[in-house]
N, CA and C of each residue as an Amber inpcrd file, in Angstrom:
protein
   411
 -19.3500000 -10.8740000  13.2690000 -19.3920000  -9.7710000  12.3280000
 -19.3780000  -8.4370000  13.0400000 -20.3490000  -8.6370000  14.4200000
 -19.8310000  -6.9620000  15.3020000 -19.1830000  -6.6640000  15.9090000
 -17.6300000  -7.7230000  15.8970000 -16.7660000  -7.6860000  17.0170000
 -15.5410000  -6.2570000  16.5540000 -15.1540000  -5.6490000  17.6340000
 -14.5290000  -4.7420000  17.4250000 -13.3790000  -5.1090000  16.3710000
 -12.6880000  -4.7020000  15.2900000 -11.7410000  -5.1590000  14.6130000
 -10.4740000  -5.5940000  15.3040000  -9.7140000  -5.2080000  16.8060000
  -8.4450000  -6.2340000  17.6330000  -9.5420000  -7.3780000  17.7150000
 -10.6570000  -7.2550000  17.8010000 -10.8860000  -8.9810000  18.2840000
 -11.0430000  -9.5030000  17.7040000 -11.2630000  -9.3600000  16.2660000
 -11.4140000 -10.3040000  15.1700000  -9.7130000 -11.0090000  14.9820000
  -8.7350000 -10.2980000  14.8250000  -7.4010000 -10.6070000  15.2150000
  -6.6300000 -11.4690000  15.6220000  -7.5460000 -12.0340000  16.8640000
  -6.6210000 -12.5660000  18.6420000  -6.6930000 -14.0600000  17.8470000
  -6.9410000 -14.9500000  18.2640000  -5.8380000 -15.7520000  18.2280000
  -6.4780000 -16.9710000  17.0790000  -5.7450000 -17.9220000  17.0580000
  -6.5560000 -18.7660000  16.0860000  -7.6130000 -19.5550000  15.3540000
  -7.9510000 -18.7150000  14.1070000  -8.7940000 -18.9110000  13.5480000
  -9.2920000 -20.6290000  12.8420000 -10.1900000 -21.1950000  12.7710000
 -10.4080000 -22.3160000  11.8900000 -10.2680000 -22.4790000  10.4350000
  -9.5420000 -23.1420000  10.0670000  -9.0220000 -23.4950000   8.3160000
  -8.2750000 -22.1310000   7.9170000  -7.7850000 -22.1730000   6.8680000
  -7.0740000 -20.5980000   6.1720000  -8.2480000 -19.6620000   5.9590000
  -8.0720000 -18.5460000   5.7470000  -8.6470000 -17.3860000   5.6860000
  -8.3240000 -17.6030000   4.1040000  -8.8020000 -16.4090000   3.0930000
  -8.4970000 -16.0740000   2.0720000  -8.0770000 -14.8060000   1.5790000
  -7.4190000 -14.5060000   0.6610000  -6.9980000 -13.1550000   0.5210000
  -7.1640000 -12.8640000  -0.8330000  -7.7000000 -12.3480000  -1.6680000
  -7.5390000 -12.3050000  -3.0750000  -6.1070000 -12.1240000  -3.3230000
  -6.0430000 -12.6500000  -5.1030000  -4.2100000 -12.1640000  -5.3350000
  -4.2260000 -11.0010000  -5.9380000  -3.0090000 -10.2180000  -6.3550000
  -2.8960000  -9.1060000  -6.8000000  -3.5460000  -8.6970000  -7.9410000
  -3.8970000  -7.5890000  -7.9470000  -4.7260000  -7.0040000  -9.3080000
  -4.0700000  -6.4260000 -10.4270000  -4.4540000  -6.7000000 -11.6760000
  -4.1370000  -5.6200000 -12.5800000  -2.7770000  -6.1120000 -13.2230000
  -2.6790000  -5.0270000 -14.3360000  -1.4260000  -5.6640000 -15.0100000
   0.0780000  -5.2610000 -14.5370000   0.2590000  -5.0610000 -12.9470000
   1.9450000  -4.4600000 -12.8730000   2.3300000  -6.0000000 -11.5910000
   0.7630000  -6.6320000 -11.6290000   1.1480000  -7.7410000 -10.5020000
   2.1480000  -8.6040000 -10.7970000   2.8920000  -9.7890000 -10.3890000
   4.0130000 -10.5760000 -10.4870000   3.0420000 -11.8240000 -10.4950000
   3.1060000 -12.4260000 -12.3510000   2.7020000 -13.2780000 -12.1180000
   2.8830000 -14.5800000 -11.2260000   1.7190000 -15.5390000 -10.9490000
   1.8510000 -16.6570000  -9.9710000   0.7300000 -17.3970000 -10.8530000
   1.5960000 -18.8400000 -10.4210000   0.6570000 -19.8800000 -10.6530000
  -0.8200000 -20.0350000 -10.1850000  -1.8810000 -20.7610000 -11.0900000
  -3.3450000 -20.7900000 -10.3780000  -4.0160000 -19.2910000 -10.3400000
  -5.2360000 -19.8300000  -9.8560000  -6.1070000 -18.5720000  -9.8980000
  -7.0580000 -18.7680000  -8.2850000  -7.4520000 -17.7490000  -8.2360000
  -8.2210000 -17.2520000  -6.7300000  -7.2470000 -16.8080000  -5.9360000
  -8.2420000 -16.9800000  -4.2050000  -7.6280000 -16.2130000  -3.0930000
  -6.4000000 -17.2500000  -2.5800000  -5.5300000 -16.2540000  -2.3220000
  -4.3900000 -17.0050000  -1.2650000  -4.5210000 -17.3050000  -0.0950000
  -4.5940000 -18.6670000   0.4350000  -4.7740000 -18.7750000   1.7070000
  -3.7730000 -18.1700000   2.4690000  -4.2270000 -17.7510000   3.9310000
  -3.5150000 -16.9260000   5.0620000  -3.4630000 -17.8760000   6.2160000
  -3.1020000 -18.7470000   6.6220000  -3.3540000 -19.6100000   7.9250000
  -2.7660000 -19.0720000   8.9190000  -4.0080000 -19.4350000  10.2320000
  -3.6530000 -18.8580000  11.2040000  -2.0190000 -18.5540000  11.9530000
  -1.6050000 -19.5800000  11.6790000  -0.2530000 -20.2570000  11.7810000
   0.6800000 -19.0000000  11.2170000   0.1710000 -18.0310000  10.1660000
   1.4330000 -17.4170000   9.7880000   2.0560000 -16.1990000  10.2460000
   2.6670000 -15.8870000  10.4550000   3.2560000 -14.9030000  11.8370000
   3.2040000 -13.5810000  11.1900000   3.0880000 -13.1680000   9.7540000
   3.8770000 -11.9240000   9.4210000   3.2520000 -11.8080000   7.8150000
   2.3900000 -11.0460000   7.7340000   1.8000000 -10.8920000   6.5170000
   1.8670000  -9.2300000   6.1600000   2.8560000  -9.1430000   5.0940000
   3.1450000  -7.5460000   4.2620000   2.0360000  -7.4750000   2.8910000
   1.7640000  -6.3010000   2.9250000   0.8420000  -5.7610000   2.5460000
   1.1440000  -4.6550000   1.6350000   0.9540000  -4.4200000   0.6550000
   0.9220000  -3.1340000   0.4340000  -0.2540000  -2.2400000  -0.1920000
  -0.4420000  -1.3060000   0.2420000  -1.8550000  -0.8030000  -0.4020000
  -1.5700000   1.1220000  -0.4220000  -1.7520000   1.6590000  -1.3620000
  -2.1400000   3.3420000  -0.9950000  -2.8200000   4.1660000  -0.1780000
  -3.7320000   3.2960000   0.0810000  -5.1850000   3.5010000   0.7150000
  -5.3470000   3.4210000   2.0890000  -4.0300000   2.5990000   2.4730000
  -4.6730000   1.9000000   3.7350000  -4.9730000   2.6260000   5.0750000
  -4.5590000   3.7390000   4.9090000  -4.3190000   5.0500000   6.1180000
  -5.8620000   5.5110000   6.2590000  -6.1760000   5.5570000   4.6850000
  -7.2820000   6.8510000   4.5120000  -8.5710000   6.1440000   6.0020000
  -8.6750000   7.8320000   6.2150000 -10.1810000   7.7550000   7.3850000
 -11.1380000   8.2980000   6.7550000 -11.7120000   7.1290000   5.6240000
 -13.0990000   7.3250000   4.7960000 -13.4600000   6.4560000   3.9900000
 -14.8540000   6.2640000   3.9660000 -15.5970000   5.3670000   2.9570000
 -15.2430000   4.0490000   2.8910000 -14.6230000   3.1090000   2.5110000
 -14.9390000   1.5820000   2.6160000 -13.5000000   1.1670000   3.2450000
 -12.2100000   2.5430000   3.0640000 -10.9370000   2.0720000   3.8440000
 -10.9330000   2.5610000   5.3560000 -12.0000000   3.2430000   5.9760000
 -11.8010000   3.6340000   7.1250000 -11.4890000   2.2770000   7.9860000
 -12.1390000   1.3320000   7.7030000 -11.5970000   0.7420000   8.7330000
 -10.0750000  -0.6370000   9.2140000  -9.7340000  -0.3280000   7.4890000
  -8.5420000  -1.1350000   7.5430000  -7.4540000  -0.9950000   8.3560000
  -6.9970000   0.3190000   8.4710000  -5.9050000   0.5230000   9.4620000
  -6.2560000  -0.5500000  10.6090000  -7.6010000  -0.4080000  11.5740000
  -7.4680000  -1.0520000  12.6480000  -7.3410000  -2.3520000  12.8040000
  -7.7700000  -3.2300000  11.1930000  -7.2310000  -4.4320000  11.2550000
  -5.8470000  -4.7230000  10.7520000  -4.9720000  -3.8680000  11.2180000
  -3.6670000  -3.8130000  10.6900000  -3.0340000  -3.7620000  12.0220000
  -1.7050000  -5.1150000  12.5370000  -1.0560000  -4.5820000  13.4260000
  -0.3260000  -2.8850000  13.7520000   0.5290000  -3.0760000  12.3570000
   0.8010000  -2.0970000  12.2470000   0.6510000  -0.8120000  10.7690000
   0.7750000   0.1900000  10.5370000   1.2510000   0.3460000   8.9490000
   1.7710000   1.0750000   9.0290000   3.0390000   0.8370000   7.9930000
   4.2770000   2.0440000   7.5430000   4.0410000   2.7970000   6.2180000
   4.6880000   4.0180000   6.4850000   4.5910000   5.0520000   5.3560000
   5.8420000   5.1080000   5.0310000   6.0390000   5.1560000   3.3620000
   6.9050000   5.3100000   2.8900000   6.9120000   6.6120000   2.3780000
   7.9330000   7.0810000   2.6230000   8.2410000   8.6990000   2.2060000
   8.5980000   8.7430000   0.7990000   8.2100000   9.0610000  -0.2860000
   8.9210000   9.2000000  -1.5510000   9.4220000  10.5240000  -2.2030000
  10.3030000  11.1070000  -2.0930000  11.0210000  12.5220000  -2.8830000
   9.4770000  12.5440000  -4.1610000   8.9790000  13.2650000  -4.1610000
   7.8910000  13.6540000  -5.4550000   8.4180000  14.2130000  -6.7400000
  10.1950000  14.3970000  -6.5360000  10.7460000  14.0780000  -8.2150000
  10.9610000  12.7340000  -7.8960000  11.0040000  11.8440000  -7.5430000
  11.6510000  10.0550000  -7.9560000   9.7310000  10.0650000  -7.8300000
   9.2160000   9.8430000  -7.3380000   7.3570000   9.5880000  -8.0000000
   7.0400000   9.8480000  -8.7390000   7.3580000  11.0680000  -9.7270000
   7.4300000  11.5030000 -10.9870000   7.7170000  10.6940000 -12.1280000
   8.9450000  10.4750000 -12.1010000  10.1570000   9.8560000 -12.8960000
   9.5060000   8.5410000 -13.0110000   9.1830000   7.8590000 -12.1070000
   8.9020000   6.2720000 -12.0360000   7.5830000   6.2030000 -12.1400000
   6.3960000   7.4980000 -12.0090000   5.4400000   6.9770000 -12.6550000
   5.2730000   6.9530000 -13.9070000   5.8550000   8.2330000 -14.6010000
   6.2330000   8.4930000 -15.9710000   6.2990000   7.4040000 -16.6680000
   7.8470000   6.2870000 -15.8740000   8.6840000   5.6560000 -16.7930000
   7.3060000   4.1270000 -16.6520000   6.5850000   4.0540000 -16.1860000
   5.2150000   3.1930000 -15.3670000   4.3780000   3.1610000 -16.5790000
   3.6010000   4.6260000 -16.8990000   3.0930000   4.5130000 -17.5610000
   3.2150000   4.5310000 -19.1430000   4.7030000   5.0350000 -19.4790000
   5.2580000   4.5900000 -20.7380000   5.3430000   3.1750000 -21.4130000
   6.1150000   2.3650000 -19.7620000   5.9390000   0.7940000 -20.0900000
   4.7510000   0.7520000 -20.5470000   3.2630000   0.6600000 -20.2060000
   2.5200000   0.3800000 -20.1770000   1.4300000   0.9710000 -21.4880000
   2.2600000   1.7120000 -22.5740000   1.8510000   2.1220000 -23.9940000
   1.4630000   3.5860000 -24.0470000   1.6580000   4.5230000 -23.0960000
   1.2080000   5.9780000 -23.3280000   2.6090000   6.3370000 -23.1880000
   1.9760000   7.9000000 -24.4590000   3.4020000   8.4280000 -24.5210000
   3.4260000   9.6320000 -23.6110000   4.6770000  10.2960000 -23.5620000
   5.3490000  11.1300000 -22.3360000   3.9180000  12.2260000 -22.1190000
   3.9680000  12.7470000 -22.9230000   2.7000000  13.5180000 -22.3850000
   1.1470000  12.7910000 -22.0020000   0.8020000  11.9880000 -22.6120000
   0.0880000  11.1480000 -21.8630000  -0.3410000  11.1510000 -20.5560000
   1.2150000  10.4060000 -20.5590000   1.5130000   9.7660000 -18.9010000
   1.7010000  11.2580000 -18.1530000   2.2120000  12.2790000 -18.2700000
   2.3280000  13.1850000 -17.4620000   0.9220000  14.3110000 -17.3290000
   0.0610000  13.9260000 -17.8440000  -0.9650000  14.5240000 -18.0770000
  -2.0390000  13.4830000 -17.1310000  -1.8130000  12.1150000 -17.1860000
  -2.6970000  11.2850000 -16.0730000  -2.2720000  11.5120000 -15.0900000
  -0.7910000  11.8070000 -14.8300000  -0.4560000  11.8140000 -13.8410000
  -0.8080000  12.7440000 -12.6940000  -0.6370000  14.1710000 -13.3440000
  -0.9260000  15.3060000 -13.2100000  -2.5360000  15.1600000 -12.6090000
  -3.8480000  14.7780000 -13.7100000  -5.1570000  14.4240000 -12.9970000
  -5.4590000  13.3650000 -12.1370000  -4.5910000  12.4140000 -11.9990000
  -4.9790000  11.2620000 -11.2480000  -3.8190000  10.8940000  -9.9630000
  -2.7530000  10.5740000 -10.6270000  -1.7150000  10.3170000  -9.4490000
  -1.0970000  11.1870000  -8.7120000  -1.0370000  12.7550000  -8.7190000
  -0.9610000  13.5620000  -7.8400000  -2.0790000  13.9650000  -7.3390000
  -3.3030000  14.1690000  -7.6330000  -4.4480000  14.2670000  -6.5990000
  -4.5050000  13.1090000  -5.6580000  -4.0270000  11.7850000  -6.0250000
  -4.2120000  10.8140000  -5.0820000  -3.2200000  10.4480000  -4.0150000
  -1.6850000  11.1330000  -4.5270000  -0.3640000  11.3240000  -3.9470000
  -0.9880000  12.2100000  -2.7200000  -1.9130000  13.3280000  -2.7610000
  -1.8120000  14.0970000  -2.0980000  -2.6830000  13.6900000  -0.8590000
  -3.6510000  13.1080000  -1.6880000  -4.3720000  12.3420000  -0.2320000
  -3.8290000  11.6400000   0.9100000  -3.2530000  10.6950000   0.1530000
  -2.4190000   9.6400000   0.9240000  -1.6510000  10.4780000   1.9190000
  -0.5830000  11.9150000   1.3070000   0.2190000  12.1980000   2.0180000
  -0.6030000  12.3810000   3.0250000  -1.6280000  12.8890000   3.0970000
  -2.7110000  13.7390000   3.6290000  -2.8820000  12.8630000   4.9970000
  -2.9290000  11.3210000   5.0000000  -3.4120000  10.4260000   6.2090000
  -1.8280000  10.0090000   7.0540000  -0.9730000  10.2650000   6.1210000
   0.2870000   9.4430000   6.8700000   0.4050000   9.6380000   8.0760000
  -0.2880000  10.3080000   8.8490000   0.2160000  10.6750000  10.0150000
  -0.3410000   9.7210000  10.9110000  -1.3840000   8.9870000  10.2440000
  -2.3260000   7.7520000  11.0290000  -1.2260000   6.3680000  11.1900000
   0.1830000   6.3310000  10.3420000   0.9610000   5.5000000  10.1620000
   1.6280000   5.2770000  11.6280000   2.3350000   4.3410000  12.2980000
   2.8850000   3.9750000  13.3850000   4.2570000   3.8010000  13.0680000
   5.0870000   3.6530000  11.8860000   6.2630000   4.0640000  11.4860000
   6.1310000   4.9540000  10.1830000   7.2500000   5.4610000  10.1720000
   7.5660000   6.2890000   8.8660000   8.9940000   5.7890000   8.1530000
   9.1850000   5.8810000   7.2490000  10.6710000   5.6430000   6.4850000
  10.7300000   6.4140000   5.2540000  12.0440000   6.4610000   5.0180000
  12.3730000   7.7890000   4.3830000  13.8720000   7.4480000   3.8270000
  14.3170000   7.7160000   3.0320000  15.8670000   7.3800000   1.8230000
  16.8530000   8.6170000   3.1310000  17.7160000   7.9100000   3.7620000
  18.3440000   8.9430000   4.0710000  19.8590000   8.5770000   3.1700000
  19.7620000  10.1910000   2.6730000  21.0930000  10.2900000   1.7800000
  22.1610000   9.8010000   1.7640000  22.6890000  10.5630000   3.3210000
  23.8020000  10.0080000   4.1610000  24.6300000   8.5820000   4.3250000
  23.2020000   7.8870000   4.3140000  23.8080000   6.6240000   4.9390000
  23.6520000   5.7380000   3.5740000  22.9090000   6.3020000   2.4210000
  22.5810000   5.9020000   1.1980000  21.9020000   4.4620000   1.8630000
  20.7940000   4.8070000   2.1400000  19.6050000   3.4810000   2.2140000
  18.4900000   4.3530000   3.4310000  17.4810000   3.5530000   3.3180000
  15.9000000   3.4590000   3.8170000  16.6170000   3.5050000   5.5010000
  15.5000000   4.2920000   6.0290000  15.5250000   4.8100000   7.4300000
  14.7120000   4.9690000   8.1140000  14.1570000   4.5200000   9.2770000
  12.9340000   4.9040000  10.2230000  12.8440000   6.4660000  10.3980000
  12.2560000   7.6020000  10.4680000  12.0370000   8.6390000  10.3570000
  11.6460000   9.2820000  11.5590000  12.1660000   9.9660000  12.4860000
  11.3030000  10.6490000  12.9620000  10.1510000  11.7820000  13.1970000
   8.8070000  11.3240000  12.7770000   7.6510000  12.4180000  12.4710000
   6.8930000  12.8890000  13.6710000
């Protein structure tokens, strides 16, 4: 339990680990219920989380159990648009949704932007080539 977080890491663990499954109603349903096993055995586990950068309170220390983490760059008109069209699916109407958005998902947009720099890659839509791009930050 006091081992630095690389050493919890190194090399193989006994039986699967567990992972809870996704939360909430935008997850992709799956069969069964509980945690997903992780066995040591598996080479490459993606993740995605908002949070995972932040240096505070119960996420400070995820980054370091993370080989790596990437930031995705998003244009803040296409974050707009798609949270909008997010929370419409989901039964609020346009002002609603742009009014949560406004108190909740841009104060939290801003945080996040706020840690990216803790990220070890960056990616970003380059126009040009019309597709996703490693970034240089």
């Amino acid at each position: 339990a006091g081992a630095p977080p690389r050493a919890r890491r190194g090399g193989p663990k006994p039986g699967p680990a567990r992972a809870p499954p996704p939360a909430g109603g935008r997850a992709t349903p799956r069969r069964g219920r509980g945690p997903l096993p992780v066995f040591a055995r598996t080479p490459l586990i993606v993740t995605e989380g908002n949070y995972l950068l932040l240096d505070e309170g119960d996420w400070q220390p995820v980054a370091g159990l993370l080989d790596e983490v990437w930031y995705l760059h998003v244009d803040a008109a296409l974050r707009l648009e798609r949270l909008t069209a997010r929370h419409q699916q989901f039964g609020r109407s346009r002002e609603q949704a742009l009014a949560w958005i406004a108190s909740t998902d841009e104060p939290n947009a801003r945080q996040i932007e706020a840690a990216a720099h803790r990220a070890q890659r960056h990616i970003g839509w380059d126009p040009a080539a019309n597709c996703y791009t490693f970034l240089s930050i």
